[in-house]
C-alpha positions in Angstrom: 84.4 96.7 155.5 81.7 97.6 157.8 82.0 96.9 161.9 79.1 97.2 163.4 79.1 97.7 167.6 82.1 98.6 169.7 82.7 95.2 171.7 86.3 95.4 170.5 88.1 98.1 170.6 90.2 98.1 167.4 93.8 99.3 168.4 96.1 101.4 165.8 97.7 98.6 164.9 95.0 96.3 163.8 93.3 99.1 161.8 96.7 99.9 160.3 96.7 96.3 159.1 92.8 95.9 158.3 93.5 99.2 156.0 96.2 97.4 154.0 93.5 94.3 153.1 90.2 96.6 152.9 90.3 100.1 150.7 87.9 101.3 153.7 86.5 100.5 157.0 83.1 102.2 158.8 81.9 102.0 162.2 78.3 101.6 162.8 77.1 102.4 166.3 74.9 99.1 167.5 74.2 100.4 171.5 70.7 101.3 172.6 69.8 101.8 168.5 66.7 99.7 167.6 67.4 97.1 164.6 65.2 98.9 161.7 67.7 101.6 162.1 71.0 99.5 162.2 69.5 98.2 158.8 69.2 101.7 157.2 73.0 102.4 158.6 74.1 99.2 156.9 72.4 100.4 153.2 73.5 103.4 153.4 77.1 102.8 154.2 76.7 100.1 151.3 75.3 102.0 148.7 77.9 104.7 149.0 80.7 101.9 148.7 81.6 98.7 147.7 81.4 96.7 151.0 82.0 92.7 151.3 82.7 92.5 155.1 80.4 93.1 157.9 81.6 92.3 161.4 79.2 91.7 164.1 81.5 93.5 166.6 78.8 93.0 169.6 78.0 91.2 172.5 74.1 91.9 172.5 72.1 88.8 171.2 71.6 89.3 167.2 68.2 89.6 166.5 66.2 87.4 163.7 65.6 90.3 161.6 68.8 91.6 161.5 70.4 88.2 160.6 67.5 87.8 158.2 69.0 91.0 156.5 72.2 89.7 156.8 71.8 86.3 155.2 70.3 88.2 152.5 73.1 90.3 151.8 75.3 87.1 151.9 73.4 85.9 149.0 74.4 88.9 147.4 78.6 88.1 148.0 78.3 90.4 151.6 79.9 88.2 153.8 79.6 88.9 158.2 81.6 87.6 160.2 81.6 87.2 164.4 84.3 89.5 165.8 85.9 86.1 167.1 85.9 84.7 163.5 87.3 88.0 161.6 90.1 88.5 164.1 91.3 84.9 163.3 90.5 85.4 159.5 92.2 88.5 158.7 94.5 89.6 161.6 95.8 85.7 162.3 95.4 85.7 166.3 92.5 84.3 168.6 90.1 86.8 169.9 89.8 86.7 174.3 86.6 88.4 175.0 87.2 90.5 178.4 83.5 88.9 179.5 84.3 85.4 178.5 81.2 84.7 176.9 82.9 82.6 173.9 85.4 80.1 174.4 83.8 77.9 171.9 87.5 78.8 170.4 89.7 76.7 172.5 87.9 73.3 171.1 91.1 73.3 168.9 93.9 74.3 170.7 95.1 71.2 172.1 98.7 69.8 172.0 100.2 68.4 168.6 99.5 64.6 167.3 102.1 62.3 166.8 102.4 63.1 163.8 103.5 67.1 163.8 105.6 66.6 166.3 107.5 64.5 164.4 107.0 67.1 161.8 108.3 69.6 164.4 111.4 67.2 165.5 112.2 66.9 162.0 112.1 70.9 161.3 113.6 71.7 164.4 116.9 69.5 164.1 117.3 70.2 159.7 117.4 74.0 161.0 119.1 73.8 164.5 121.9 71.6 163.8 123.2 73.4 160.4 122.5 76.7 161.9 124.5 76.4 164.9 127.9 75.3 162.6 127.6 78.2 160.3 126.6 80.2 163.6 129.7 79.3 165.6 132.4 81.9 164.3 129.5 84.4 165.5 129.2 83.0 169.3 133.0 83.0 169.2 133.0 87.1 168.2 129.9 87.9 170.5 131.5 85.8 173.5 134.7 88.0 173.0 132.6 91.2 172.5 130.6 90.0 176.0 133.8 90.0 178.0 134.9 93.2 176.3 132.3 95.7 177.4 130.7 93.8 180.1 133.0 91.7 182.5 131.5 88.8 183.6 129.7 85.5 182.6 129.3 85.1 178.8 125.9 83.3 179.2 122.5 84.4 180.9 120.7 81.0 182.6 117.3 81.6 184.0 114.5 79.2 184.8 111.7 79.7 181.9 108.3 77.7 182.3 108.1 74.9 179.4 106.1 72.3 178.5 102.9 71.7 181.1 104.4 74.7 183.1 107.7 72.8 184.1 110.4 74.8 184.3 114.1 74.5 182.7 116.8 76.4 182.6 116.9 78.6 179.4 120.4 79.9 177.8 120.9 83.3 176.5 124.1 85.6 175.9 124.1 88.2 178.0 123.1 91.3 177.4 122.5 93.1 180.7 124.3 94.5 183.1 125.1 92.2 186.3 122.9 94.3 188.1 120.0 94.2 185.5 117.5 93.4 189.0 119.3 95.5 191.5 115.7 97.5 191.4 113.7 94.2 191.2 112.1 92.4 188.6 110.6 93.7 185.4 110.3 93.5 181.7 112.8 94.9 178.6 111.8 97.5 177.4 113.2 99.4 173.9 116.5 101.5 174.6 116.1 99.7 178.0 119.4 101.5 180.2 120.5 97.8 181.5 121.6 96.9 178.1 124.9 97.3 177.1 125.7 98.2 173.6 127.0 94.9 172.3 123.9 93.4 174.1 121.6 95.9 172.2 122.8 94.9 168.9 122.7 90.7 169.6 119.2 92.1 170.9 118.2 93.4 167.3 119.9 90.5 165.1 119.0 88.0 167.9 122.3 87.0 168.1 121.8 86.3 172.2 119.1 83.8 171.2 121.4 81.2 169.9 122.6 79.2 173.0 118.9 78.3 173.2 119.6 75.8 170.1 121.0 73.9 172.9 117.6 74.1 174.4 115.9 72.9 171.3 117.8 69.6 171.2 117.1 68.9 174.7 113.6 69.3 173.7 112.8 71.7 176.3 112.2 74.1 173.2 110.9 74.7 169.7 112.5 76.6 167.0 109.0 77.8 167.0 106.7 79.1 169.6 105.1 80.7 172.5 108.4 83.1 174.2 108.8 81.4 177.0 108.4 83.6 180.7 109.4 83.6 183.6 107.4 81.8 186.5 107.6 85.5 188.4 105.4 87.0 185.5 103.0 83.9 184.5 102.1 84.1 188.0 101.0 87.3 187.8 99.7 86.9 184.0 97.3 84.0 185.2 95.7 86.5 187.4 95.3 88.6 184.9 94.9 87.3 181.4 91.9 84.8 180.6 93.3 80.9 179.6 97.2 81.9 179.9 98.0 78.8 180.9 96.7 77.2 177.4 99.9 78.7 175.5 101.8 76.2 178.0 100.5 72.9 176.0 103.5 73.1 173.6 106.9 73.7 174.1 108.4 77.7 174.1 109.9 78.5 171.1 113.2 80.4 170.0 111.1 83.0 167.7 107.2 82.6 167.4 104.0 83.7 165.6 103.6 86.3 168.1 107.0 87.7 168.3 106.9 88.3 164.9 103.4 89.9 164.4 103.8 92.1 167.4 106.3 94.4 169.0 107.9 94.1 171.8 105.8 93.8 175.6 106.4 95.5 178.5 102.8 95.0 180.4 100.1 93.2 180.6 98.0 94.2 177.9 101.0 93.3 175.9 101.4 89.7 177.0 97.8 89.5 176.3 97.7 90.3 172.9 100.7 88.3 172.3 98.8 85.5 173.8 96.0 85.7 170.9 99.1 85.3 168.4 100.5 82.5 170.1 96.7 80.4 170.7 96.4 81.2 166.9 99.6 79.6 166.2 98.9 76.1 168.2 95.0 76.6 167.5 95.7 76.7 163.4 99.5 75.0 163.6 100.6 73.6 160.1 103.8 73.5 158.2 102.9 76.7 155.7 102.5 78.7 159.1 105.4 77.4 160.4 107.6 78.0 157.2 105.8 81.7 157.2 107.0 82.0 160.7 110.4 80.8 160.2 110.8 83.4 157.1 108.8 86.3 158.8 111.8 85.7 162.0 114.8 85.9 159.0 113.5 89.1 158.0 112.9 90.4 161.2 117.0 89.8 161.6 118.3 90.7 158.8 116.2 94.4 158.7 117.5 95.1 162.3 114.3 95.7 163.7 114.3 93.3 167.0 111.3 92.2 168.7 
């Protein structure tokens, strides 16, 4: 593949992933170089290889002869792509410009019809109900193992924004220390002190997430979904991070689309590119993605890895 400009910056882990789908990618420079030229960088880079993806990875206007050249090549099976349109293509999350310039984008991200969320209702009660009996005996063991190494409650309540940003009381097992926010607040981080060791491993196999199957019946959650935050950080997020407030058109979920194709967060640039996961999620929503999800979450568990 060929990218061509340097609007986005590709991070690590996007070209890690790109490298997996393409056997190479090349970066043509598209600042203050005159079009004849960009041309000759584009045939050269193609005759050397076998290319079948040009990204137009810039926010300068295209000019005609370039996308002359362009459509050419496309009659020749070259394909180009908007950055906007490759990101959601081949790395499954929504691209936010930093300028702002395109938010042609959030035309589809609008809350589910009647009909999925019956879809969802159905999915998240066949999954919640059987997977809290077989899940029992392990709430008993991790209630026990709560008390054990970290005297007092067993459960963690804290208000999470839902729905329309309306807030409800989310239920965890605890994992923290009583005096997690002695220091303030702030986010989890990996090998984060405040967790005791019980905590860290109900962390990894999610094991702490289970009370919030209680939350799903209410309906004050998903199975899947955007995580849901705390008011204290959307706050601050909304400040920060262009249409934040969209992910809040659907419920929170247990697991999600982002929490499974990204790491954990600890900033903002975190919660941003999480944010492109989850509008990619409600913008593209269908059962295969949410089967996908729901698989993509098991294996998280069961390889120990935590997000």
């Amino acid at each position: 593949m060929i990218v061509l400009g340097e609007h986005h910056t590709f991070s690590g882990m996007e070209i890690e992933s790109l490298q997996k789908q393409f056997e190479s990618i090349d970066f043509i420079s598209y600042k203050d170089t005159d079009t004849t030229t960009v041309i000759k960088d584009i045939e050269s880079h193609i005759d050397s290889k076998s290319k079948s993806i040009i990204v137009l990875n810039t926010k300068a206007q295209v000019p005609n002869k370039l996308l002359t050249y362009l459509t050419k090549l496309e009659q020749e099976g070259i394909q180009y792509y908007s950055t906007e349109s490759f990101l959601e293509k081949y790395l499954y999350k929504c691209y936010i410009s930093s300028d702002q310039r395109n938010i042609s984008f959030l035309e589809r991200i609008k809350p589910y019809s009647w009909v999925e969320g019956i879809q969802k209702f159905i999915i998240d009660y066949a999954i919640s109900i059987p997977l809290l009996i077989l899940a029992f005996p392990f709430m008993i063991y991790a209630a026990y193992r709560i008390k054990k190494e970290s005297p007092g409650p067993i459960f963690f309540k804290q208000k999470r924004v839902g729905r329309n940003g309306k807030e409800f009381s989310c239920i965890k097992f605890r994992s923290m220390r009583l005096d997690a926010e002695k220091d303030g607040v702030k986010f989890a981080i990996k090998n984060d002190e405040r967790i005791f060791k019980w905590g860290e491993t109900m962390r990894k196999t999610r094991i702490d997430e289970l009370p919030q199957l209680w939350n799903v019946l209410k309906r004050e959650m998903y199975l899947i979904g955007p995580r849901p935050e705390r008011k204290y950080w959307i706050d601050q997020f909304e400040k920060e991070i262009p249409y934040y407030n969209e992910r809040h058109i659907i419920c929170p979920g247990i697991t999600g689309w982002a929490q499974v194709m990204y790491p954990y967060g600890a900033n903002s640039e975190d919660a941003k590119q999480k944010l492109m996961y989850d509008l990619y999620y409600i913008k593209h929503w269908n059962l295969f993605l949410e089967f996908k999800t729901i698989f993509r979450t098991a294996a998280v568990v069961f390889s120990r890895e935590g997000v």
